[in-house]
C-alpha positions, 0 to 999 in steps of 0.5 A, spaced: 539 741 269 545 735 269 543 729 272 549 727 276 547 719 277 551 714 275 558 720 274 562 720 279 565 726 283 572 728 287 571 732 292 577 735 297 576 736 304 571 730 305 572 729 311 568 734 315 564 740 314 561 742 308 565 737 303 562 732 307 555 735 307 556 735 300 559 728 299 552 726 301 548 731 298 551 729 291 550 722 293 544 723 294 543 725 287 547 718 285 554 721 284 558 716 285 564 719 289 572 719 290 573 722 298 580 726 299 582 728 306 589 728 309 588 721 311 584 715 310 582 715 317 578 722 317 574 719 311 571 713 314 564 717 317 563 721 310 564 715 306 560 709 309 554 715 310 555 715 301 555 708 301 548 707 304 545 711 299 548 706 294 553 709 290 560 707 290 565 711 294 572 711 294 577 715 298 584 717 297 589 722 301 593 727 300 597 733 304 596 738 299 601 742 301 606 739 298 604 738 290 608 731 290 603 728 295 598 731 290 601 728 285 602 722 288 594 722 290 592 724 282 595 718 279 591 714 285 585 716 281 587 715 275 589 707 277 581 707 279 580 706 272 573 711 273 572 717 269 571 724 273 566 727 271 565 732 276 571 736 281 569 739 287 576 743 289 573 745 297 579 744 301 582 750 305 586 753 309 585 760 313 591 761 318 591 766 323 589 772 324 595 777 324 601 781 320 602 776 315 609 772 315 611 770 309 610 763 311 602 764 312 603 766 304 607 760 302 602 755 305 596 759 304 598 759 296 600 751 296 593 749 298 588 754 296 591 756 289 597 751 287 593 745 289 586 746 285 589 748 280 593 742 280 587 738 280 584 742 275 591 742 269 590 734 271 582 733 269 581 737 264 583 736 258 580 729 259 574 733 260 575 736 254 576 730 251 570 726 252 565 733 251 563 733 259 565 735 265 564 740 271 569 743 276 566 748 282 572 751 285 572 754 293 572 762 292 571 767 298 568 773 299 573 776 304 575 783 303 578 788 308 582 784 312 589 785 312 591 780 317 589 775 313 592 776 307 595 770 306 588 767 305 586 772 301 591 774 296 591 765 296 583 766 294 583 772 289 589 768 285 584 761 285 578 766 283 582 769 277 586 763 274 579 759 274 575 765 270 581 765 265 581 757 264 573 758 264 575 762 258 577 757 254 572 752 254 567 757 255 561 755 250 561 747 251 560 742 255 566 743 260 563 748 265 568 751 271 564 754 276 566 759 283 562 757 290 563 762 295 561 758 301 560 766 305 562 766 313 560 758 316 561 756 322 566 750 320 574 749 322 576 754 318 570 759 319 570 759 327 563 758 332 562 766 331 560 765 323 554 767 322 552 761 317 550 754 318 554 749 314 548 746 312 546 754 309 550 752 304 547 747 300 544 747 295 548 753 292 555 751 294 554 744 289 550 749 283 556 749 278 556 741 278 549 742 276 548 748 271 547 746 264 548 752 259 556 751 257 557 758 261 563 758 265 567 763 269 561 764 274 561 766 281 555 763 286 554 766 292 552 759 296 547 763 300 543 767 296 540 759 294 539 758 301 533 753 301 532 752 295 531 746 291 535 743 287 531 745 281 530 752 283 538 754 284 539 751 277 535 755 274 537 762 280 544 760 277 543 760 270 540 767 270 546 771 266 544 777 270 545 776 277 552 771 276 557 774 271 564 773 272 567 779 277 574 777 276 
């Protein structure tokens, strides 16, 4: 298992939610973290909750439905002169539930594909270049909703980029992961999910913590629901149960 104390991770949608919960379970672990969230303001909770577990915090903003602000956010990283080790791609967007505009595809596509991927593109060829480096990107399970097929179609093109870039680093130091958080009740689930946030950890983070140099996997979060850390790690890297389904 990776011990994440001393690394620093960047983690979309920090402000809230289960970006939050994950900031502070990584903390825990000492990770330091870089926050994101549309503004700085949104971050002020999550971040001074980190700081008291001792590690170090930064935090950066970004609408990341423009790729100039993304742009803009990632050179703000680099200035820090830190090493990311770490890339947890959990902001989303679901717009409503109705016949899919062309506007719900552009935007969904903007945020949930375009944005991660170009987190991703920026990252890792450092990663690669320095042996190590984790990336967990924010999958879904839905299926059979047409209504929502902005957000769907968004998730399934994230899916199949991520397991195609996990290709190419597969059997090295470089893993890059799928979290499927399932229906929670979050902004974006709604207060009829099934799930807790808290549901979600540790299996949502698991990727940052597999250590067998296979990529391209897909975690259902839940299925580690009350697990320790150490338990999920090794549910994890159990090749039968997680292969790739993209």
């Amino acid at each position: 298992m990776v011990d994440v104390k001393g690394k620093w991770a960047l983690i979309t949608g920090a402000s809230r939610g289960i970006g939050a919960l994950t900031a502070l379970f990584l903390a825990e672990q000492g990770c330091n973290l870089i926050l994101h969230s549309r503004t700085i303001k949104h971050l002020e909770h999550t971040a001074n909750e980190a700081k008291k577990k001792g590690v170090q915090v930064h935090t950066v903003f970004a609408e990341l439905s423009e790729p100039e602000q993304v742009e803009r956010m990632l050179s703000r990283i680099d200035d820090l002169g830190v090493s990311v080790d770490i890339v947890l791609n959990n902001a989303g967007l679901q717009v409503g539930y109705r016949h899919t505009p062309v506007s719900d595809y552009e935007v969904s596509l903007r945020i949930n594909t375009i944005a991660p991927m170009m987190i991703c593109y920026h990252f890792l060829p450092k990663m690669i270049e320095k042996g190590f480096g984790r990336i967990v990107n924010t999958s879904s399970g839905i299926a059979n909703e047409p209504e929502q097929a902005g957000y769907s179609a968004s998730k399934y093109a994230l899916n199949r980029v991520t397991v195609d870039l996990g290709s190419k680093v597969n059997g090295s130091d470089v893993i890059i992961s799928l979290a499927d958080p399932g229906w929670c009740r979050t902004d974006l689930g709604g207060p009829s999910a099934p799930n807790s946030p808290e549901s979600t950890i540790p299996g949502i983070v698991v990727g940052a913590f597999v250590d067998d140099q296979v990529s391209g996997r897909y975690f259902p979060a839940q299925d580690f629901c009350g697990m320790s850390l150490d338990e999920a790690v090794k549910k994890a890297q159990d090749l039968s149960l997680y292969p790739s389904p993209f």
